[in-house]
C-alpha positions as a Markdown table, in Angstrom:
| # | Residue | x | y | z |
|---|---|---|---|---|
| 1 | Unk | 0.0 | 0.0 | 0.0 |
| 2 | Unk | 1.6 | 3.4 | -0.8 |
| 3 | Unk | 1.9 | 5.5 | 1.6 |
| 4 | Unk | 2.0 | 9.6 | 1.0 |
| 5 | Unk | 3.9 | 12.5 | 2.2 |
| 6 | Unk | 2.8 | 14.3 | 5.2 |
| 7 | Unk | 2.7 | 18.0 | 3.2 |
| 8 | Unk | 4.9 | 19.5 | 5.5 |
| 9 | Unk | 6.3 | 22.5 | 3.4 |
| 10 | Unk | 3.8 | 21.9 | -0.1 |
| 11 | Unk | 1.5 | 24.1 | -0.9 |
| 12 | Unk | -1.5 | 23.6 | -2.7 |
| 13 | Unk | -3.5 | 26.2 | -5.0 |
| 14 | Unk | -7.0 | 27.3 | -3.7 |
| 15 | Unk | -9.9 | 26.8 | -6.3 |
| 16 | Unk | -12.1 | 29.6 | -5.3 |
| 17 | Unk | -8.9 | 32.5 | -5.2 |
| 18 | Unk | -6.4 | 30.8 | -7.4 |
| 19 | Unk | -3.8 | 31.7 | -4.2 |
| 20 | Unk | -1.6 | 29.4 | -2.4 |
| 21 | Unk | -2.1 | 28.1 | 0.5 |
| 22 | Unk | -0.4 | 25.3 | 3.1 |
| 23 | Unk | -1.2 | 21.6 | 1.6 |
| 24 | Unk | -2.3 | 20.9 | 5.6 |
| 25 | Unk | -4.8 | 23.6 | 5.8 |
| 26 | Unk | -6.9 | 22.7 | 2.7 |
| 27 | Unk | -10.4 | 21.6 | 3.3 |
| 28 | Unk | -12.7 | 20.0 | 0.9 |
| 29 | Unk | -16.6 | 21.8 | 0.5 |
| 30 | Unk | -19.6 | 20.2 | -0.4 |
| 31 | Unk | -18.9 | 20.7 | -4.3 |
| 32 | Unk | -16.1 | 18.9 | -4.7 |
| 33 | Unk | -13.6 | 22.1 | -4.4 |
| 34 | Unk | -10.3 | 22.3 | -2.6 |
| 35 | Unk | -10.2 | 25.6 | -0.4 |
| 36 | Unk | -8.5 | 27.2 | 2.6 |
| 37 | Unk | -10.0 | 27.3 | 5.6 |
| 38 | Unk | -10.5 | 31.0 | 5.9 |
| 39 | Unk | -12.8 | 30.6 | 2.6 |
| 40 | Unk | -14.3 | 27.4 | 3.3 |
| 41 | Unk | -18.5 | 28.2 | 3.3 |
| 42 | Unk | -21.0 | 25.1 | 4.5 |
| 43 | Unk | -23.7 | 24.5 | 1.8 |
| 44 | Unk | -26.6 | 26.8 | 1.8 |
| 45 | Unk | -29.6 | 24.9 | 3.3 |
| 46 | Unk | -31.6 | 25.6 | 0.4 |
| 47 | Unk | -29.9 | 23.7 | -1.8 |
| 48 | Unk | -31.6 | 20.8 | 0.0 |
| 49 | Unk | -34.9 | 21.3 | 0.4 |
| 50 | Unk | -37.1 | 19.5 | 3.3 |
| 51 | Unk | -39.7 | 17.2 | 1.8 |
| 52 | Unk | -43.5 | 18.8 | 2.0 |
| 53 | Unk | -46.0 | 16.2 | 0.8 |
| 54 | Unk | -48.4 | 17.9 | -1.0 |
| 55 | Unk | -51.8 | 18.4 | 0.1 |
| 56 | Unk | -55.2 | 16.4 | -1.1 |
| 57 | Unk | -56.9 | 19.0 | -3.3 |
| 58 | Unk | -59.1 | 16.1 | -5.8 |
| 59 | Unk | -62.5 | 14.8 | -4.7 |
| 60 | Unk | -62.7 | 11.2 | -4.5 |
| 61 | Unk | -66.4 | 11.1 | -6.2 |
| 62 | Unk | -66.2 | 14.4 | -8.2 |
| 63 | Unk | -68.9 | 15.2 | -10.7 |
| 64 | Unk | -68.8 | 17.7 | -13.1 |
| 65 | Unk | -72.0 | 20.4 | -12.6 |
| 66 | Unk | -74.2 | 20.0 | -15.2 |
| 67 | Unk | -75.1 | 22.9 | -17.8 |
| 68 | Unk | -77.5 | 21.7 | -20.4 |
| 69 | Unk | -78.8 | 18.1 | -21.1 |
| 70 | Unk | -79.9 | 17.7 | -24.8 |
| 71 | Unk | -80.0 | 14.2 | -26.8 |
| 72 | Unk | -78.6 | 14.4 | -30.2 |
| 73 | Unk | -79.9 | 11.3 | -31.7 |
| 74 | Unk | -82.6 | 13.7 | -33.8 |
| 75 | Unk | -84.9 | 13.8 | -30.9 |
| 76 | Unk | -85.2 | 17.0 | -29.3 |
| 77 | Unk | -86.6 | 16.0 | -25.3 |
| 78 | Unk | -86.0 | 19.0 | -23.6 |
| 79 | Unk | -88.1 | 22.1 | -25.0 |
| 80 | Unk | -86.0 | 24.5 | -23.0 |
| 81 | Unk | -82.8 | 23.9 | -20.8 |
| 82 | Unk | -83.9 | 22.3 | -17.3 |
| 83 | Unk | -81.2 | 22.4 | -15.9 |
| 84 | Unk | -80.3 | 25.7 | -15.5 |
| 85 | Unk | -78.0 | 26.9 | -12.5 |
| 86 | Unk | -76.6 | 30.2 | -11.0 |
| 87 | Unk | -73.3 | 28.6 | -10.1 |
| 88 | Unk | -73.2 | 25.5 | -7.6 |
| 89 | Unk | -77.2 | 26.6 | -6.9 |
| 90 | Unk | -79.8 | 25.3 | -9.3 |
| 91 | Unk | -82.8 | 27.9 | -10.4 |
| 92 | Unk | -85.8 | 27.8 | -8.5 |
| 93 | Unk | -87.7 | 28.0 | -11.4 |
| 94 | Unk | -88.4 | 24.3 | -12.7 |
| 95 | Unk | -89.6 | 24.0 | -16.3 |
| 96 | Unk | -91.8 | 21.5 | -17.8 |
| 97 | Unk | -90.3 | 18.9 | -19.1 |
| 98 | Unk | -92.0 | 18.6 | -23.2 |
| 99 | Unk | -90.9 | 15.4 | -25.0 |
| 100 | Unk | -91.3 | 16.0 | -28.6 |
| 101 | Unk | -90.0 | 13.5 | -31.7 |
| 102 | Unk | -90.1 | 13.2 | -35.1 |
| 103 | Unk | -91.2 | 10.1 | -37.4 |
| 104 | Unk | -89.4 | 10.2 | -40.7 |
| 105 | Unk | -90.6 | 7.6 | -43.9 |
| 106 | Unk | -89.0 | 4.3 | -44.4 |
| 107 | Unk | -88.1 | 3.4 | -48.3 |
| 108 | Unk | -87.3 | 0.0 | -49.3 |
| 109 | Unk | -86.1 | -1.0 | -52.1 |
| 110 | Unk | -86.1 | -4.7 | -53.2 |
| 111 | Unk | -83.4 | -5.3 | -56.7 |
């Protein structure tokens, strides 16, 4: 196993100043950076954060509030939007509910 020299008179170049400085008094930061102790700084809290779990903000049986109801299959059943709302309140007004539909002619043709 080699074995190294105790540094007793080197000197060893700062990486934050570029001076030099006793190969004893050199201290390594967080960063990986060899500086003297006089300019040695600790690493800023900040840089890691404390974990905050994030808070429950999604409904677990959520529904969407309903603006207007209509069926699109050429039937028209609402004669008038009964479902009207001022926000999450409905209207006290109720409407009548009209069904109305349409019966078209069948052709056939037989070839």
């Amino acid at each position: 196993m080699p074995k190294y020299s105790t540094g007793k008179y080197a000197q060893r170049i700062s990486d934050r100043s570029g001076l030099a400085f006793p190969y004893n008094e050199m201290v390594q930061e967080w960063n990986g950076s060899w500086v003297h102790e006089s300019e040695y700084e600790t690493k800023h809290p900040q840089l890691e954060p404390n974990y905050h779990p994030t808070d429950p903000q999604s409904l677990k049986y959520a529904k969407p509030q309903i603006i207007s109801a209509n069926v699109l299959l050429g039937i028209n059943l609402f004669a008038g939007n009964i479902f009207n709302s001022d926000g999450m309140m409905p209207t006290e007004d109720n409407k009548e509910l009209l069904a109305k539909t349409q019966v078209g002619t069948v052709n056939v043709v037989i070839s």
